[in-house]
C-alpha positions in Angstrom: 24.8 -39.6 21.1 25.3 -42.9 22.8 24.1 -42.2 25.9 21.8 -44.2 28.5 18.4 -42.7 27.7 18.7 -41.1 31.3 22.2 -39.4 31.1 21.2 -38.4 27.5 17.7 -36.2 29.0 20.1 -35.0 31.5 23.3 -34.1 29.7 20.4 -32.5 26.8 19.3 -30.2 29.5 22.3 -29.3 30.4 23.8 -28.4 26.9 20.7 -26.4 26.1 21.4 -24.2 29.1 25.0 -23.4 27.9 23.9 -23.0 24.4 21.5 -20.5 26.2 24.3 -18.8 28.0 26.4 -18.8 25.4 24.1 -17.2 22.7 23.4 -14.5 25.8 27.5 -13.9 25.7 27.6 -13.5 21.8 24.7 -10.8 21.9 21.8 -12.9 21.0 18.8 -11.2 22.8 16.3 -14.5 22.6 16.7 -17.9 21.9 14.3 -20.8 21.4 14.1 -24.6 20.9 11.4 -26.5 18.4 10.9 -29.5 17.3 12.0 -30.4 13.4 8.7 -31.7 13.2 6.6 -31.1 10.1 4.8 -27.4 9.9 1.3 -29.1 8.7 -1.2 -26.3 9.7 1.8 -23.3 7.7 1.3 -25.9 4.9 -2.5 -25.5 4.4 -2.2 -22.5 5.1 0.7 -22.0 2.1 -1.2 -23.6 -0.5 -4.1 -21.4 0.0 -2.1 -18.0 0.0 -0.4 -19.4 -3.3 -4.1 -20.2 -4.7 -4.9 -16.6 -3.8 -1.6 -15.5 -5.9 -0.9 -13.5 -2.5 3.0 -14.8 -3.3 5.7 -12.0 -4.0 7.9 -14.8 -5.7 10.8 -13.8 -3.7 10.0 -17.1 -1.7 11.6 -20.5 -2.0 8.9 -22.4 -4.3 8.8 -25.4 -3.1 5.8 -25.7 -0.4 7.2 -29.1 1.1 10.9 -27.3 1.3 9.1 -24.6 3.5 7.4 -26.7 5.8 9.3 -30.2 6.1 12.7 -29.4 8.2 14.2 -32.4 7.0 13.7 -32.1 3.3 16.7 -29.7 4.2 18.0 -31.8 7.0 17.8 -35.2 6.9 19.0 -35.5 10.6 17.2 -32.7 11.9 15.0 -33.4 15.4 15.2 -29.8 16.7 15.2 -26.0 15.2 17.0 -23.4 17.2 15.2 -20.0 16.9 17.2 -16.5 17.3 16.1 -13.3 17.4 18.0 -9.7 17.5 16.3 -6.3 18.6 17.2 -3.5 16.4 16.6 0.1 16.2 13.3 1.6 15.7 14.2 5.9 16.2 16.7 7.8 14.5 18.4 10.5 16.6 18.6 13.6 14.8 17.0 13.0 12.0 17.3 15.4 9.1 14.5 16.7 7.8 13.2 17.6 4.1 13.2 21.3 2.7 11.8 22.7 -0.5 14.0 21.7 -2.9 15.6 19.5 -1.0 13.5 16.2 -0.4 14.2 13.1 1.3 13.6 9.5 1.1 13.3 6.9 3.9 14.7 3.5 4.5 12.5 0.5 6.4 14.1 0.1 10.0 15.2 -3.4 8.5 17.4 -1.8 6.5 19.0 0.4 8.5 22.9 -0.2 9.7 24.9 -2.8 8.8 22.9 -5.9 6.6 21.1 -8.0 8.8 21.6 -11.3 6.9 25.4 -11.0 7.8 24.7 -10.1 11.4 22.4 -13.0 11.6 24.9 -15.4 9.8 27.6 -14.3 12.5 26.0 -15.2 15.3 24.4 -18.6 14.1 28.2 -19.4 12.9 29.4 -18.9 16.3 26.6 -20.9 17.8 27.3 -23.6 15.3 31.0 -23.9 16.1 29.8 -23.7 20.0 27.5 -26.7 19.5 30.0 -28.7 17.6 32.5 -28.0 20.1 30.7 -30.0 22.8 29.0 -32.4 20.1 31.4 -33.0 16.9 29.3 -35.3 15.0 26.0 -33.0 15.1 25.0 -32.0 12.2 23.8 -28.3 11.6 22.3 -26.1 9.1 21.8 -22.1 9.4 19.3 -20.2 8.2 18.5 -16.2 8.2 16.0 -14.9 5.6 16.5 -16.4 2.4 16.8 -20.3 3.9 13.8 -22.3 2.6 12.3 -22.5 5.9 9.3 -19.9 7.3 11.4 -18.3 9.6 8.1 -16.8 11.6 6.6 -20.0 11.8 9.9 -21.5 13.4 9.9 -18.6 16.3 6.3 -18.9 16.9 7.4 -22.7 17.4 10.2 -21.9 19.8 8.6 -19.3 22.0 10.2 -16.3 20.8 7.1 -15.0 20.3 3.9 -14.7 18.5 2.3 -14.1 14.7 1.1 -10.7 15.1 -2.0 -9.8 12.4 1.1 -7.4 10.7 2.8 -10.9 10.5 5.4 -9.8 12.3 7.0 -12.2 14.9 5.7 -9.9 18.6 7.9 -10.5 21.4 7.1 -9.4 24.9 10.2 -7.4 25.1 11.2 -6.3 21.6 7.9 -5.9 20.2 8.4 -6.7 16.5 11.5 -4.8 15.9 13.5 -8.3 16.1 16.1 -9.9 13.4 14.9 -13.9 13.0 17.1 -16.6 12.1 17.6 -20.2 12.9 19.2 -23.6 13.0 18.3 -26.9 12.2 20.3 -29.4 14.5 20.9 -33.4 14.6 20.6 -33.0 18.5 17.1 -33.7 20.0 16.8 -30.7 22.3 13.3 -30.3 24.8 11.1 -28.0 22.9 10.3 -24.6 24.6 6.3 -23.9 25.1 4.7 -21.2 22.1 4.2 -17.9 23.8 0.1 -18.0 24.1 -0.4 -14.0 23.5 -2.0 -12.9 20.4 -2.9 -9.4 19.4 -6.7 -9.7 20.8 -9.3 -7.8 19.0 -6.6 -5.5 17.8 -6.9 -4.5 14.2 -4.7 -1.2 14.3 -2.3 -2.3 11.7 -5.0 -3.6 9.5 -6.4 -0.3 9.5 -3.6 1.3 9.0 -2.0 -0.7 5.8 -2.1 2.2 3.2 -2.4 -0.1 0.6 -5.0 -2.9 2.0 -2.3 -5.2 1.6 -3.5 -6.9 5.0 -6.5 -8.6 3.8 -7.3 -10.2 7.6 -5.2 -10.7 10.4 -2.2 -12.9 9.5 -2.3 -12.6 5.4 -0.8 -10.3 3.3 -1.5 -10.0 -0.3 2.6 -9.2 -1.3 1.0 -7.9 -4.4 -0.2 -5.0 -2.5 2.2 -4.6 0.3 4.5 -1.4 -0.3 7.6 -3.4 1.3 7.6 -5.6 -2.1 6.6 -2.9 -4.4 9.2 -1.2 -3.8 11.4 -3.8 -4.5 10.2 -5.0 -7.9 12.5 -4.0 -10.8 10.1 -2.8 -13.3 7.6 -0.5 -12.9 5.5 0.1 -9.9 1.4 0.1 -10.5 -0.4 3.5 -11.3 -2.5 2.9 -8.1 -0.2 2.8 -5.5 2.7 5.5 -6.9 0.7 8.0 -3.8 0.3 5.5 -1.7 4.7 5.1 -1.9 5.1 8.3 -0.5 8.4 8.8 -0.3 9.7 5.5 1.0 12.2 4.1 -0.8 12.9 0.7 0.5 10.1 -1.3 2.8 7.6 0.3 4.8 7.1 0.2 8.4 3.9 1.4 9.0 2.0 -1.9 10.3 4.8 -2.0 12.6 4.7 2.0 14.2 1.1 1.8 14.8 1.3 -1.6 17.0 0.7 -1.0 20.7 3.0 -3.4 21.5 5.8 -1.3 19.7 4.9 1.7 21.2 8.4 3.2 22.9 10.5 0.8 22.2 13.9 1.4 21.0 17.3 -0.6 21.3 20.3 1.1 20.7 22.7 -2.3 22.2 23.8 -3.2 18.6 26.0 -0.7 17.4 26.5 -2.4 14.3 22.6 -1.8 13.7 22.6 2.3 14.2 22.0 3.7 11.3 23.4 7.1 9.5 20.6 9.6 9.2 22.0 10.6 6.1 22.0 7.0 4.8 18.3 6.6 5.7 16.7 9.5 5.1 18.8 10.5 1.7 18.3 13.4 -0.5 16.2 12.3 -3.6 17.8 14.3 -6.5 21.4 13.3 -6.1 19.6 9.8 -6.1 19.0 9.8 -9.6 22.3 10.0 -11.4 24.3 7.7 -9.0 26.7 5.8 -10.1 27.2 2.1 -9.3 30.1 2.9 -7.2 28.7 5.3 -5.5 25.4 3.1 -4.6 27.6 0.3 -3.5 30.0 2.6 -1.3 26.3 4.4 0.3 23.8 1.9 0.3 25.6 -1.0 -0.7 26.4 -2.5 3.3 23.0 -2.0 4.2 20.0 -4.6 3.2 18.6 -2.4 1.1 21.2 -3.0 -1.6 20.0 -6.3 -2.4 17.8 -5.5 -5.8 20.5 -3.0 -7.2 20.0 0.5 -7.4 17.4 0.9 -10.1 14.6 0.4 -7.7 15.8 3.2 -5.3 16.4 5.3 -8.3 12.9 4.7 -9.3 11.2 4.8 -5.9 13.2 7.9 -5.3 11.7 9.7 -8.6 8.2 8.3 -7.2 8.7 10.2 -4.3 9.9 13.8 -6.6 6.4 13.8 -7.5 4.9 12.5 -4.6 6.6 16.1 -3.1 5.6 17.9 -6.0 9.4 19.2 -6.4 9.7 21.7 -9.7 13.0 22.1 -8.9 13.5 18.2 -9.9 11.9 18.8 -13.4 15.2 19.5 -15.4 16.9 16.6 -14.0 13.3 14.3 -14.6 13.6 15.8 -18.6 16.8 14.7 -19.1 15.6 11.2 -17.7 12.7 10.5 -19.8 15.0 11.7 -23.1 18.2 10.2 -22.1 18.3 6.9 -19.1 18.6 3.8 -21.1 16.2 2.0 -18.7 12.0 2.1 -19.7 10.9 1.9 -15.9 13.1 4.8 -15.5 11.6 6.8 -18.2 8.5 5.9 -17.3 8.3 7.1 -14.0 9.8 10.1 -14.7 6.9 10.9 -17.2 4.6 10.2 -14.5 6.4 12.3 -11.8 6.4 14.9 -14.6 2.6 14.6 -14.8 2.3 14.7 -11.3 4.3 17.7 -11.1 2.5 19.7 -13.7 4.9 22.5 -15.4 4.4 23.6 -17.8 7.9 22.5 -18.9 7.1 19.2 -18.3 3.9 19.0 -20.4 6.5 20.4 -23.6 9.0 17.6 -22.3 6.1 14.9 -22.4 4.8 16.0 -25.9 8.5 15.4 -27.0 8.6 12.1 -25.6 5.2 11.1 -27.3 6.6 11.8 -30.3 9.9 10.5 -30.0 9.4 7.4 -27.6 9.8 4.1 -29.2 9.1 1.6 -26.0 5.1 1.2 -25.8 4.8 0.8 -21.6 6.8 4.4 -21.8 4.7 5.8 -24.2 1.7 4.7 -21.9 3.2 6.4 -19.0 3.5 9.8 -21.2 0.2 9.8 -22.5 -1.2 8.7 -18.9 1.0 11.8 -18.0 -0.3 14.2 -20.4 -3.8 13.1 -19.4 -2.8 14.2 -15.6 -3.2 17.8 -17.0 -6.2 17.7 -18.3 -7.4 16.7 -15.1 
């Protein structure tokens, strides 16, 4: 920056504190400062969980990318972490009736898309910056950036890597929005928080699928958050274990101790709609694409398309049991164009047990040409004999 080495600490510390004011003015609710140094120990610990095949493949590929803040930066010598503290009750809530079943949406996806509230305040923050320093050089992150954006908040203080691996924060808990910034400007790194979760191993425990295979790892294979967002079909072993969620799953987060009570309700773009969040199931299955954009379409749950929901949501039919869902699963194993669609229903069909539904999957045996469908109807069948 030109500066005396002197003037440049000073006029540093200074900046920071209005970048810390500023973010405060904006609605940021924490703010941190790393270093762009190297994330060495995330590294190891990268290569192993690939060696594992704990990967969902929904991260960036490249280890070095992930862990080197200037393969994305060049100029980078500091990270600024953020963090936003979203909603974790619904008021009113509506509740499921015979007949009349609901799904659920993870607490991440509820109100407006995180990634664009993120991207808001970061682009604010940027212009800020740049307003006192025009030549820095800057690069946003929220999500989907290359960089781990736990690891970067660990880093900055924010807070620390829960067993759930969820970022914990002394005042949020782990219902916090992450994001970050790479910068040119050299900023005095904040300390780590030094908390960890003890000898804690609710969440652990309570994983319904195992997915948490020790503190700190998740197998993704296994972890209902990414199964229901796979596109094809989910595996026969966890379809019970889905419940009725159809998008993410919170449950390592509600039994955390350090979650218990907390609720923020100072981001109205993050309240949800009850209805949104907790949807019926059945009209679920024969929405249209407009309809899915105009419903779930501004929420983050929209980003796989609706074929997942659809599916998760016929998952869930059986998962309730619903016979009043079997004429509209019929016409869904004879008619939907899609195999995972057809699939499921079979196996919701199964699960249901009908009678009408064991004529509907004798039809489909016969009639069904794709061989992963016709595995799901004869695995369905099977569910009556036992």
């Amino acid at each position: 920056m030109g500066l005396a080495q002197t003037d440049q600490n000073l006029d540093l510390r200074q900046l920071k504190q209005e970048i810390i004011d500023y973010s405060r003015s904006i609605g940021i609710d924490k703010i941190g400062f790393a270093a762009a140094d190297p994330f060495a120990e995330l590294k190891q610990r990268l290569i192993r969980h690939r060696e594992l095949g704990y990967e969902s493949g929904f991260e960036e590929p490249d280890i070095e990318k992930r862990t080197t803040p200037t393969k994305i930066l060049p100029e980078a010598q500091s990270i600024i972490a953020i963090a936003l503290a979203y909603p974790s009750r619904l008021k009113h809530p509506p509740r499921s009736k015979q007949g009349a079943y609901r799904g659920i949406l993870c607490r991440a996806s509820w109100g407006l898309d995180y990634h664009h509230i993120l991207r808001d305040k970061l682009q604010k923050l940027e212009s800020f910056i740049k307003s006192r320093v025009p030549d820095a050089h800057c690069e946003s992150m929220v999500d989907t950036g290359a960089l781990s954006d736990r690891a970067v908040a660990e880093r900055a203080g924010i807070g620390w890597s829960g067993k759930n691996t969820a970022i914990i924060t002394k005042e949020f808990g782990s219902w916090v929005y992450l994001g970050e910034m790479l910068t040119s400007i050299p900023f005095e790194p904040d300390q780590p928080v030094t908390e960890s979760c003890g000898t804690c191993n609710k969440c652990i425990e309570a994983c319904p699928t195992g997915a948490l295979v020790q503190g700190g790892q998740l197998d993704s294979n296994k972890c209902i958050a990414y199964l229901t967002q796979v596109k094809n079909f989910v595996p026969l072993p966890y379809r019970e274990k889905i419940g009725n969620r159809l998008y993410g799953c919170d449950t390592c987060q509600t039994v955390c101790p350090h979650n218990r009570k907390k609720n923020f309700t100072h981001h109205p773009e993050m309240e949800p709609d009850p209805q949104v969040v907790k949807p019926l199931l059945k009209p679920m299955l024969y929405m249209s694409k407009r309809e899915f954009r105009k419903t779930f379409g501004p929420t983050a749950s929209a980003w796989r398309g609706k074929k997942p929901l659809q599916r998760n949501a016929i998952i869930a039919l059986g998962n309730f049991k619903d016979e009043t869902a079997v004429p509209e699963l019929i016409d869904l194993l004879h008619n939907d164009p899609r195999p995972a669609i057809r699939g499921t229903a079979a196996w919701a069909l199964g699960k249901i047990g009908t009678e009408e539904g064991r004529q509907a999957l004798k039809e489909a045996q016969r009639l069904e040409a794709d061989q992963d469908v016709l595995a799901e109807v004869e695995h369905a069948l099977n569910m009556f004999n036992h």
